[in-house]
ZAMARGU-4260 file (C-alpha; in steps of 0.2 Angstrom, whole numbers, plus 5000, padded with zeros to 4 digits):
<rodrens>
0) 4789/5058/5114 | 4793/5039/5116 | 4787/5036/5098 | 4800/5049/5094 | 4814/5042/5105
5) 4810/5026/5096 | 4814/5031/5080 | 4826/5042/5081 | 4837/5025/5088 | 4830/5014/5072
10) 4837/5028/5064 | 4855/5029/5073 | 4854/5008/5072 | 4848/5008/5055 | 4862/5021/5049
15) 4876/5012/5059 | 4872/4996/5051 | 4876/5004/5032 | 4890/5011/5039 | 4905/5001/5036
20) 4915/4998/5050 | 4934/5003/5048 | 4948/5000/5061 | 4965/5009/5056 | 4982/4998/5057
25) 4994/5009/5060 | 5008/4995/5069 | 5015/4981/5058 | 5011/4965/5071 | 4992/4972/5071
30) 4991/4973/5053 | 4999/4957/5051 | 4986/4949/5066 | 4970/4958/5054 | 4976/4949/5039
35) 4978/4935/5046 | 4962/4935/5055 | 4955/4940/5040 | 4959/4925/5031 | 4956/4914/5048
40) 4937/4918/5046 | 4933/4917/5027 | 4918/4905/5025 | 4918/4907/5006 | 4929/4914/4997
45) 4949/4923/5000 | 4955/4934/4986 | 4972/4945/4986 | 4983/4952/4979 | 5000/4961/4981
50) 5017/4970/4973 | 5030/4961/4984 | 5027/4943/4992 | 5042/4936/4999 | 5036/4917/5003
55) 5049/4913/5014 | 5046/4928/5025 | 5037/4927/5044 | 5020/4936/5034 | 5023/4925/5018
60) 5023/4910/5028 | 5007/4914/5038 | 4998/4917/5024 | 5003/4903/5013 | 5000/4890/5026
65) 4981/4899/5034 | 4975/4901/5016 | 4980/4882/5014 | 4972/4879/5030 | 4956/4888/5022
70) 4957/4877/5007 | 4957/4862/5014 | 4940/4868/5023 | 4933/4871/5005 | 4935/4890/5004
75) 4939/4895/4987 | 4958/4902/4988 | 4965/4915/4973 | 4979/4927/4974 | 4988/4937/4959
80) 5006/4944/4962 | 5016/4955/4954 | 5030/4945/4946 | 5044/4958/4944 | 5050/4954/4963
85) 5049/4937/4961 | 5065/4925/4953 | 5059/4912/4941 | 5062/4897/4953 | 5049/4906/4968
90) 5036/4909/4956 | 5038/4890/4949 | 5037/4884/4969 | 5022/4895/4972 | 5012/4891/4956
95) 5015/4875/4963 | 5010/4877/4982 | 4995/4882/4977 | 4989/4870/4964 | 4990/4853/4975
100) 4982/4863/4987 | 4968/4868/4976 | 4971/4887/4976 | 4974/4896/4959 | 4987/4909/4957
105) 4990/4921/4941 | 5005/4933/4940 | 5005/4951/4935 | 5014/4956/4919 | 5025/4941/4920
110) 5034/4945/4905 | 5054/4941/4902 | 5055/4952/4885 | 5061/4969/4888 | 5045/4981/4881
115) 5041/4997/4887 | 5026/4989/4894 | 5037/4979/4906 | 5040/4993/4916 | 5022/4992/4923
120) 5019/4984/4939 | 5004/4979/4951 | 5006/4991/4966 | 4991/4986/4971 | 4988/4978/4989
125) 4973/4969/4996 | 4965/4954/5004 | 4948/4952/5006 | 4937/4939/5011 | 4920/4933/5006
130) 4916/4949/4997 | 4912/4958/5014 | 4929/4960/5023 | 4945/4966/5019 | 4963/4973/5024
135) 4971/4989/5012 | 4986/5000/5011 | 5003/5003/5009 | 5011/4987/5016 | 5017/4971/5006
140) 5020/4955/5011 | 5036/4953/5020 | 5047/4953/5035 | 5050/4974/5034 | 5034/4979/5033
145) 5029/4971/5049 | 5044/4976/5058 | 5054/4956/5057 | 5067/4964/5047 | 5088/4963/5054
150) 5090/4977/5039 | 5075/4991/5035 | 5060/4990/5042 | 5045/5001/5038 | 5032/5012/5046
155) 5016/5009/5036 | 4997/5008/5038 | 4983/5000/5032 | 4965/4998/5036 | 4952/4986/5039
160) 4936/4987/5033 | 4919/4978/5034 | 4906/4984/5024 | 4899/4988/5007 | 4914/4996/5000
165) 4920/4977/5000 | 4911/4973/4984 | 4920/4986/4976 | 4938/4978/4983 | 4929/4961/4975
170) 4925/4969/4960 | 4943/4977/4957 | 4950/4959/4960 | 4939/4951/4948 | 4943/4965/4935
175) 4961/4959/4939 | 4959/4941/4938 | 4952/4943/4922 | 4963/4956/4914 | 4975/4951/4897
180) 4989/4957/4909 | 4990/4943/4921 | 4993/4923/4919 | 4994/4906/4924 | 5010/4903/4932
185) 5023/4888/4926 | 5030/4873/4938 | 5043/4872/4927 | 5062/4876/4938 | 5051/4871/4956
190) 5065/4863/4968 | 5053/4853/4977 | 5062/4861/4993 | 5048/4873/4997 | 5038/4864/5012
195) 5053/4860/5018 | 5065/4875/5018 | 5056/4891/5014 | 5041/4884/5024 | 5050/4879/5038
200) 5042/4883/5057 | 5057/4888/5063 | 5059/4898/5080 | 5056/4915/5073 | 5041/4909/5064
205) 5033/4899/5080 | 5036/4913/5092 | 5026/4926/5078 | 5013/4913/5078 | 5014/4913/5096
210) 5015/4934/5100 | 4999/4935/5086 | 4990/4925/5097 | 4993/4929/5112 | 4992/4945/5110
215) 4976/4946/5097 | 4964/4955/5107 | 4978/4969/5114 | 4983/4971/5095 | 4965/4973/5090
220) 4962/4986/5106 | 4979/4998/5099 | 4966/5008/5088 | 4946/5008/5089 | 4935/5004/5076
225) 4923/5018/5067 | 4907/5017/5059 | 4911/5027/5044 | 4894/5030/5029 | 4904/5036/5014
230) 4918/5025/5009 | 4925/5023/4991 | 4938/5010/4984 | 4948/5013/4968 | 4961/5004/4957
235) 4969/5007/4939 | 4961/4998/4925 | 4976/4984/4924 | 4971/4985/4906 | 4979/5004/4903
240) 4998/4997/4900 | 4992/4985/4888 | 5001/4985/4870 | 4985/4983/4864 | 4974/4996/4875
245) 4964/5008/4864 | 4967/4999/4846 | 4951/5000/4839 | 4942/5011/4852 | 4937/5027/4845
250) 4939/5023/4828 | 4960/5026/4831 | 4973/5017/4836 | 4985/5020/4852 | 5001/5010/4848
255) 5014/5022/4859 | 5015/5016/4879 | 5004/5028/4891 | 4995/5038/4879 | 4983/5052/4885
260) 4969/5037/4881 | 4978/5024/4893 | 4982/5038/4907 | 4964/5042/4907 | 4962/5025/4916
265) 4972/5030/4929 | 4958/5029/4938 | 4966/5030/4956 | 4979/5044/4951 | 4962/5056/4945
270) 4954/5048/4965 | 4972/5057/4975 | 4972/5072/4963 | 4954/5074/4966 | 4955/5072/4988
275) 4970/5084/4987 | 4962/5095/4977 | 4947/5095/4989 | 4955/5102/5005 | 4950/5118/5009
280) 4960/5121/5025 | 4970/5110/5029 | 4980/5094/5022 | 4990/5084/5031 | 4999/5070/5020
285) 5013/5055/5026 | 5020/5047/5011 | 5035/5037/5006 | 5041/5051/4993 | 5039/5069/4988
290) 5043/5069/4969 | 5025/5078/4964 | 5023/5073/4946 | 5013/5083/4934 | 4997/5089/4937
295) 5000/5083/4955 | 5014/5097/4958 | 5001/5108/4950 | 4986/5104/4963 | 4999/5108/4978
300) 5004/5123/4969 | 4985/5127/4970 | 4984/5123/4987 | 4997/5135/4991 | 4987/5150/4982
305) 4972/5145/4990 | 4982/5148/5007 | 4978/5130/5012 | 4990/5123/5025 | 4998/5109/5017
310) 5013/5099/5028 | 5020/5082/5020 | 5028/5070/5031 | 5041/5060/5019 | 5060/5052/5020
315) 5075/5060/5020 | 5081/5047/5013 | 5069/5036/5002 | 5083/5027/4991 | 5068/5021/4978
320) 5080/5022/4962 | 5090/5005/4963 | 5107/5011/4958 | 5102/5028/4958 | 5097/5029/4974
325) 5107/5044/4981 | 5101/5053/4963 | 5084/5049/4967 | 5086/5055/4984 | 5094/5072/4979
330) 5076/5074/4967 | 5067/5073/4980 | 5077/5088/4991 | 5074/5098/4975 | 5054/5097/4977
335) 5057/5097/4998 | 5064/5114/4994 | 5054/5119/4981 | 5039/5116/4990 | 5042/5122/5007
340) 5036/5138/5006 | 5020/5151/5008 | 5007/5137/5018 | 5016/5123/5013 | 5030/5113/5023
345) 5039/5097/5018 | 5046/5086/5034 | 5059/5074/5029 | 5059/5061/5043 | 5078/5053/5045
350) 5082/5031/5043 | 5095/5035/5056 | 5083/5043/5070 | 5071/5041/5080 | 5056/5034/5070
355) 5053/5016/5072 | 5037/5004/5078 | 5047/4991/5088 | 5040/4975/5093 | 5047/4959/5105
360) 5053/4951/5089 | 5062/4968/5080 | 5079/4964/5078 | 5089/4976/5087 | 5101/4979/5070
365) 5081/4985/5062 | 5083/5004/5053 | 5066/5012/5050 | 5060/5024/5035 | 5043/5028/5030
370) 5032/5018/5018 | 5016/5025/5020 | 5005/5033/5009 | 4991/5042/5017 | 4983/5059/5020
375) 4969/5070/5028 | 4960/5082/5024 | 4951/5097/5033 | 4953/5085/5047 | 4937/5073/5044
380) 4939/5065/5025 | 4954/5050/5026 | 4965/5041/5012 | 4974/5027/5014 | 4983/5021/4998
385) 5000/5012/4990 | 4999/5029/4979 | 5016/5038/4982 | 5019/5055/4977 | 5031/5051/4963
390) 5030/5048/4943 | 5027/5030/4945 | 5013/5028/4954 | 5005/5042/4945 | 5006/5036/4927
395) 5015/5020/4927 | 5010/5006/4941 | 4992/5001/4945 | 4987/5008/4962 | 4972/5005/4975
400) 4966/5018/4988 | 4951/5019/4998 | 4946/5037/5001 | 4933/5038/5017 | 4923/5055/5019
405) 4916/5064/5035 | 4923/5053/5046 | 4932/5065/5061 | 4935/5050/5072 | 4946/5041/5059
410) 4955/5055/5054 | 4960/5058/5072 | 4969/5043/5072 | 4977/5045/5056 | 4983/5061/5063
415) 4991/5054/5080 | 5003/5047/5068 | 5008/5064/5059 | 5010/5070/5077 | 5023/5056/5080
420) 5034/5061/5066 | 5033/5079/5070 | 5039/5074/5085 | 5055/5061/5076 | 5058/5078/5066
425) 5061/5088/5079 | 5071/5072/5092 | 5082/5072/5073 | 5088/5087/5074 | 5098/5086/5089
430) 5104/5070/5086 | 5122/5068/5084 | 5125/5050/5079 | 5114/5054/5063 | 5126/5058/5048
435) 5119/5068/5031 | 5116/5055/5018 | 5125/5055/5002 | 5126/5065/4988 | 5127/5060/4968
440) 5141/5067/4958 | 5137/5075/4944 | 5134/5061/4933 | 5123/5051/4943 | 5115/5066/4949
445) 5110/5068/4927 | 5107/5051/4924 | 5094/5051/4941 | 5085/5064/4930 | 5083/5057/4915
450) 5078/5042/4924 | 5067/5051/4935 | 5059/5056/4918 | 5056/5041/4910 | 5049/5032/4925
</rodrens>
């Protein structure tokens, strides 16, 4: 009987200890704390890699200056960002932050010709640090998505994982780092300002430092950590949008942009399809957008004949269309209502409501709208992605997710937030400060389509 006992807890231990251990960061200053921290402890190596980094920021500043800090100690220091969001001058300055610190930086698709291909960006989102630890999910690097924003400020999560699944997160950077789609950034246009104004540890930025500190191990206790044994993490093949994908392969050629070849390296839009498809009785989804693009609008279709209840928690108002933001918007009602029927409902959670995750240093001007792009399913298998639910992430961006399966405890915290927007829902609809957004007119409403289309 002892032997048993004995082995039955090498067993337990022995299972634990392949686990990866995952902590969910549903709250902007823990998420910001894990990142941080993350970088903080990195003995050997820090690599990320993200769609919007907005240097001057609280977030940018704390990470330019601790992965400085951790290169000065000898750790190796790489980041790739997408260079669409970036001006010409801030990608000069960063290039040359991190060269006379020793760091090495590449930018995605930094291309200034127009080309089809131009329209393909890194939505991919990570930092991980000696192979072994990292932080993933919807949010980028800058004031709104920690909640330090006077304008919109965005509910988001990401998690923090420890484990094996890390080499895969190392893996998909290397790929990165290595792909024909990224490159050495130029000096040329630096202001030699940087340190001294964008860097600048002004109040804000000393009192962040200061609340992350302080308040590390109470950020840390907000959510517990899980030992979850099945974890998976996926990103698109950077080299799908290439001009030059698929020449040769096959014995054909693939000239035309996103050709059935390339989308076949979609590789994260098959891993979403494939976990939607996979619920059997329940899905529960949060997501930025509801604009179901191809075979996507066919799985929920699917769903609803397989009687599985499906509820989406999504923005009335996600005003992702640049100037045809309201055209964008009135799309996404059409799918809402298109899609709320039989066992599937659609929630659209209002900017002007209840929804917000407030801190001491939310400026009290700060609006809130849903960023997040994350699901469960049958209430035990998780995903936590920067995969929205519209054309672009499907077949044009490259996109990360990490998929956990059977692991009830992490799904339940995932769905404590789904029951806090049910509950904004139903706070929205009595409030009478909260005005309908706009509409298009027609032409904007028809231009909004065909963009929509070509997206």
């Amino acid at each position: 009987m002892y032997r048993s006992l004995l082995f039955a807890s090498a067993l337990m231990i022995s299972g634990r200890a392949l686990a990866d251990q995952i902590q969910y960061l549903p709250h902007g200053p823990q998420s910001l704390s894990a990142i941080v921290t993350t970088i903080q402890n990195a003995r050997s190596s820090v690599d990320l890699t993200y769609y919007i980094f907005e240097p001057c920021t609280v977030p940018g500043r704390l990470v330019l200056k601790n992965l400085a800090a951790k290169a000065r100690q000898g750790v190796r220091v790489r980041a790739i960002l997408d260079a669409q969001p970036l001006k010409a001058a801030e990608r000069a300055n960063l290039t040359q932050f991190f060269k006379r610190r020793g760091m090495d930086l590449k930018f995605y698709n930094d291309a200034f010709a127009f080309s089809p291909t131009l329209n393909n960006r890194s939505h991919i989102k990570f930092t991980v640090a000696d192979g072994n630890t990292y932080v993933s999910g919807g949010r980028n690097i800058a004031d709104g998505y920690f909640g330090f924003d006077a304008g919109i400020n965005y509910v988001d999560r990401d998690l923090i994982v420890k484990g094996a699944s890390a080499r895969q997160v190392q893996a998909s950077f290397n790929e990165l780092w290595n792909s024909s789609m990224v490159s050495q950034g130029s000096e040329f246009e630096a202001d030699g300002r940087f340190d001294s104004v964008c860097l600048k540890e002004d109040a804000t930025y000393q009192k962040a430092v200061q609340m992350l500190s302080q308040k590390k191990a109470e950020l840390k206790a907000r959510t517990k950590e899980h030992a979850c044994s099945d974890v998976t993490f996926t990103t698109d093949n950077p080299e799908f949008a290439s001009a030059r994908y698929g020449d040769g392969m096959a014995g054909e050629s693939n000239p035309e942009y996103l050709n059935s070849l390339r989308l076949m390296e979609k590789r994260t839009s098959g891993q979403v399809l494939d976990f939607f498809s996979s619920a059997n009785r329940r899905l529960e989804v949060e997501n930025w957008s509801y604009v179901p693009a191809h075979r996507m609008s066919a799985v929920f279709e699917k769903l609803r004949q397989k009687q599985v209840r499906v509820e989406v928690l999504t923005n009335a108002a996600a005003a992702a269309g640049g100037i045809f933001d309201s055209s964008f918007d009135d799309i996404m009602k059409y799918y809402v209502e298109r899609d709320t029927n039989g066992t599937q409902a659609v929630l659209q959670v209002s900017r002007q409501g209840s929804m917000n995750d407030r801190h001491d240093l939310t400026p009290a001007t700060g609006r809130w709208k849903i960023h997040s792009k994350v699901a469960v399913a049958d209430n035990r298998d998780v995903l936590v992605s920067s995969f929205n639910l519209d054309p672009r992430s499907y077949h044009t961006n490259l996109e990360s997710a990490v998929v956990v399966r059977r692991c009830e405890a992490l799904a339940k915290d995932l769905q404590a937030g789904f029951q806090g927007l049910r509950q904004n829902v139903k706070q929205d609809l009595k409030c009478k400060t909260c005005h309908p957004e706009v509409s298009p007119n027609y032409t904007m409403r028809v231009l909004g389509w065909i963009a929509h289309e070509l997206l």
